[in-house]
C-alpha positions as CSV (number, residue, x, y, z in Angstrom):
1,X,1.8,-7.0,-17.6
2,X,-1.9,-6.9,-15.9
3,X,-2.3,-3.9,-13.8
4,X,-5.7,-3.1,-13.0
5,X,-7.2,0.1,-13.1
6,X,-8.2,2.3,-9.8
7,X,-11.9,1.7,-11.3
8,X,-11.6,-2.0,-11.2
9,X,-10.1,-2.3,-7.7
10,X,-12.9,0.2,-6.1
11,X,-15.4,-2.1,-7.3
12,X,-13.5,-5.4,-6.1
13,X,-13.6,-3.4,-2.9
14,X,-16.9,-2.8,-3.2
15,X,-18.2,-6.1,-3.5
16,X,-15.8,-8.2,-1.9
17,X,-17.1,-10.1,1.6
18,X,-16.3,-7.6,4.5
19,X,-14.1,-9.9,6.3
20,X,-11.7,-10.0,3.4
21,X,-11.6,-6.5,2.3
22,X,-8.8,-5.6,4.3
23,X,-6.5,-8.4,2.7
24,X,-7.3,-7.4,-0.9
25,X,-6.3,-3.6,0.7
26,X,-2.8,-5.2,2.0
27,X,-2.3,-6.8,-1.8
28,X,-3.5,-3.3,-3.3
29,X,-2.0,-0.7,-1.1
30,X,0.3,-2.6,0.5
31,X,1.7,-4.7,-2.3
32,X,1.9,-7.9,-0.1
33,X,1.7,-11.4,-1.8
34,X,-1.3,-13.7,-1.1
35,X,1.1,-15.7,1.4
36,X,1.7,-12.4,3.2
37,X,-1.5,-11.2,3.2
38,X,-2.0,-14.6,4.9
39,X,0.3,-14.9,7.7
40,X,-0.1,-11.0,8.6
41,X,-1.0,-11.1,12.5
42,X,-1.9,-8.1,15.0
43,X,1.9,-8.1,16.2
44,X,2.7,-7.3,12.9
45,X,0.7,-3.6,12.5
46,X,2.1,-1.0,14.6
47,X,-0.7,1.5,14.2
48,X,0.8,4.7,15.5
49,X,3.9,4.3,13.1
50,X,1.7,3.4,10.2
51,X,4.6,0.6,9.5
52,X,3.6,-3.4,8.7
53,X,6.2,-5.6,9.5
54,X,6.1,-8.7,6.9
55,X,8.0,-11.4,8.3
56,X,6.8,-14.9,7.3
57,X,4.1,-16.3,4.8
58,X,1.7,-19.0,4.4
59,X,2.3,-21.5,2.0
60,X,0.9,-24.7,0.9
61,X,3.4,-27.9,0.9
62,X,2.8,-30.0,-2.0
63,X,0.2,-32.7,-0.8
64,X,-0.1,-31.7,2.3
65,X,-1.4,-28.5,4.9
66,X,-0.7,-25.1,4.2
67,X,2.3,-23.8,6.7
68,X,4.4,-20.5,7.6
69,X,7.5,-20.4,6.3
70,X,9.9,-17.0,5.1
71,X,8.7,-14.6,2.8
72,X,9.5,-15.5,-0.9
73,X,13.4,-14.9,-1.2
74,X,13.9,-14.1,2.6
75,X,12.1,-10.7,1.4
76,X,11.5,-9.8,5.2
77,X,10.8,-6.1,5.3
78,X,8.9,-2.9,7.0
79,X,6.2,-1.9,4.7
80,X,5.4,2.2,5.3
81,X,1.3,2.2,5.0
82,X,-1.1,4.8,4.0
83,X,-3.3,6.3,6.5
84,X,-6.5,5.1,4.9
85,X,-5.0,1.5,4.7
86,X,-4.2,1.8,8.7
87,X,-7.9,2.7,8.9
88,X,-9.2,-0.3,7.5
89,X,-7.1,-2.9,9.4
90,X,-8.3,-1.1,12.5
91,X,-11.7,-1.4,11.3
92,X,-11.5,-4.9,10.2
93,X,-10.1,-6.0,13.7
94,X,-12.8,-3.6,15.6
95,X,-15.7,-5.8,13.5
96,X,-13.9,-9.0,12.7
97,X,-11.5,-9.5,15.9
98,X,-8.3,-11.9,15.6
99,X,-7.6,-15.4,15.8
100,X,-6.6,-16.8,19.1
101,X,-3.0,-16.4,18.1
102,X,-3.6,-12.8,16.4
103,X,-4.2,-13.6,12.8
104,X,-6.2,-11.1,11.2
105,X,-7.0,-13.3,8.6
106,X,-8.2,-17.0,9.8
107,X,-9.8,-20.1,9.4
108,X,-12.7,-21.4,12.1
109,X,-10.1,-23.2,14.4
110,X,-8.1,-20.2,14.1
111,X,-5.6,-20.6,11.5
112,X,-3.6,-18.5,9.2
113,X,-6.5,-18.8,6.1
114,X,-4.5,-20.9,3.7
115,X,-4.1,-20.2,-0.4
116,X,-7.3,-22.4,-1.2
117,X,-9.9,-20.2,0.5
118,X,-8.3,-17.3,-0.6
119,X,-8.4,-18.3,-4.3
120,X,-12.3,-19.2,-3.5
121,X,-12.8,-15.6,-2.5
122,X,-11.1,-14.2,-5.3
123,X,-12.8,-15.9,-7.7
124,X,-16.2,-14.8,-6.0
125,X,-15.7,-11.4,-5.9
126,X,-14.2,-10.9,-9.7
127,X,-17.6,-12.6,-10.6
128,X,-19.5,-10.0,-8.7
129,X,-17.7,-6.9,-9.9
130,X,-18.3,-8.2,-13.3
131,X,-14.2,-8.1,-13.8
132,X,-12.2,-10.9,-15.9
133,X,-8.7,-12.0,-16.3
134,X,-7.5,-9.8,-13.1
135,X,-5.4,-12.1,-10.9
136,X,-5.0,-11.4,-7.1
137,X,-1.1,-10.8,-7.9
138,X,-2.2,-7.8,-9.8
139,X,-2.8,-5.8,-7.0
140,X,0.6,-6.1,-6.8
141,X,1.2,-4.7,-9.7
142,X,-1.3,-2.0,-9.1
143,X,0.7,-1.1,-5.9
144,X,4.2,-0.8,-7.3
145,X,2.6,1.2,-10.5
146,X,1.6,3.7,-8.1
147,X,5.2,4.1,-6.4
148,X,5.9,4.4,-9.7
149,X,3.7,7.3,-11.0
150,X,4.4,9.1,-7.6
151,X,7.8,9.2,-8.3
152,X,9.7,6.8,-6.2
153,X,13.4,5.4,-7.0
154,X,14.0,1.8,-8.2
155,X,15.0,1.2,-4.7
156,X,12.4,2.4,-2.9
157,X,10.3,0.4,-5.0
158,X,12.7,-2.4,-4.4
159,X,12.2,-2.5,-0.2
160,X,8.8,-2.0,-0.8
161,X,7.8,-5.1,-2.5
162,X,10.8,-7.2,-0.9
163,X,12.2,-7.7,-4.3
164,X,16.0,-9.9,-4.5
165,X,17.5,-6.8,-5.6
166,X,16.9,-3.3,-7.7
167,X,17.5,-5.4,-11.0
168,X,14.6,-7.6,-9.7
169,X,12.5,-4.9,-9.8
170,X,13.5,-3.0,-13.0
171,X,13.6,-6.7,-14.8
172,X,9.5,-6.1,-14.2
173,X,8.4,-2.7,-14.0
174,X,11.4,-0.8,-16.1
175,X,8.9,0.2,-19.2
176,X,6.6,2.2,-16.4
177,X,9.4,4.8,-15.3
178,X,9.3,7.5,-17.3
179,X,12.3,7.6,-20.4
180,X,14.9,9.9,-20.4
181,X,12.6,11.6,-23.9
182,X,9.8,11.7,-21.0
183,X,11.9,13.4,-18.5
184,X,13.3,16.3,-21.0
185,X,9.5,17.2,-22.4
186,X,8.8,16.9,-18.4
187,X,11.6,19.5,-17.9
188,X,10.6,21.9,-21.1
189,X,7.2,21.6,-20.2
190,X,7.8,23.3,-16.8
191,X,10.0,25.8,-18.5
192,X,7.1,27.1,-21.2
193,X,4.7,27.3,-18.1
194,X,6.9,29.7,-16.4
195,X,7.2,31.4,-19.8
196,X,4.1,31.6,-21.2
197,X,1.7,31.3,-18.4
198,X,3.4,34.6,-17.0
199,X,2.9,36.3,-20.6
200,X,-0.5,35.0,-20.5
201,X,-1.5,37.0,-17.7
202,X,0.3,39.8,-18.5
203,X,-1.9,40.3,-21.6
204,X,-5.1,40.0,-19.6
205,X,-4.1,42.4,-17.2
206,X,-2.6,45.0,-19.8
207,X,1.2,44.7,-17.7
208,X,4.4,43.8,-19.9
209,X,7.0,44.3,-17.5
């Protein structure tokens, strides 16, 4: 699996086009697909909750016009977002505005931007970080290794991403939660701090009891 590391997503942040640095934010902290990222409009952020609501996608027909359709699986769902990632929507809006419609993220007769421009994008701003082989779907990844690491269930994982069902989710990121072996070292190690950290400062300050 391709997760990206913190480094590597600060500089894509870094360099990427203004207008778009919010969307690779939604992929990264959010962990919304390209199509979500897409369709995400302004009635979809409710800034004092912190909440995005992900309700449809963009997608391209085969031949033809990119549309909106359902999220991926019917995988509607309320995504619970950082403060810093609520931060840069409203500063994205504040210097970028919205399509007629409300899109955040649109083309110059005010559509939904569609996968092919996105791709574009991508592909200009891996070049200018100087980073390789990272796909936009990482961020993804990134995002859910995170939950992960901060010690979230397999169904709070789940909800977040929109995934079919917890099996879904542990069919892809099982070998990141920690192994029962992990867990019992986990639980000694916090036993031998009590221990020994408290003997260790008993010999410094001269007091056994």
């Amino acid at each position: 699996m391709e997760i990206p590391t913190p480094l590597q997503v600060r500089k894509l942040l870094h360099v990427s086009e203004p207008r778009m640095q919010a969307y690779l934010g939604l992929c990264a902290f959010a962990g919304l697909r390209l199509g979500e990222a897409s369709a995400v409009g302004l009635g979809n952020v409710d800034f004092l909750g912190r909440r995005l609501h992900v309700r449809q996608q963009v997608q391209r027909r085969r031949g033809g016009q990119a549309e909106l359709r359902q999220p991926k699986y019917g995988s509607e769902r309320t995504v619970y977002l950082p403060n810093r990632l609520v931060e840069m929507l409203a500063l994205h809006i504040e210097t970028t505005g919205t399509a007629a419609d409300g899109w955040l993220f649109f083309t110059a007769d005010n559509r939904p931007i569609p996968p092919s421009t996105v791709n574009s994008w991508w592909q200009r701003t891996l070049r200018a970080a100087e980073v390789q082989g990272v796909h936009l779907h990482a961020m993804r990844h990134f995002y859910a290794s995170g939950l992960i690491a901060s010690g979230c269930d397999v169904v709070t994982v789940q909800r977040a991403l929109g995934h079919r069902s917890p099996s879904t989710t542990l069919d892809t990121y099982s070998h990141l939660w920690p192994s029962a072996e992990d867990r019992t070292r986990d639980g000694a190690a916090s036993l031998t701090d009590l221990v020994l950290e408290h003997a260790a400062d008993s010999l410094r300050t001269g007091d056994g009891n």
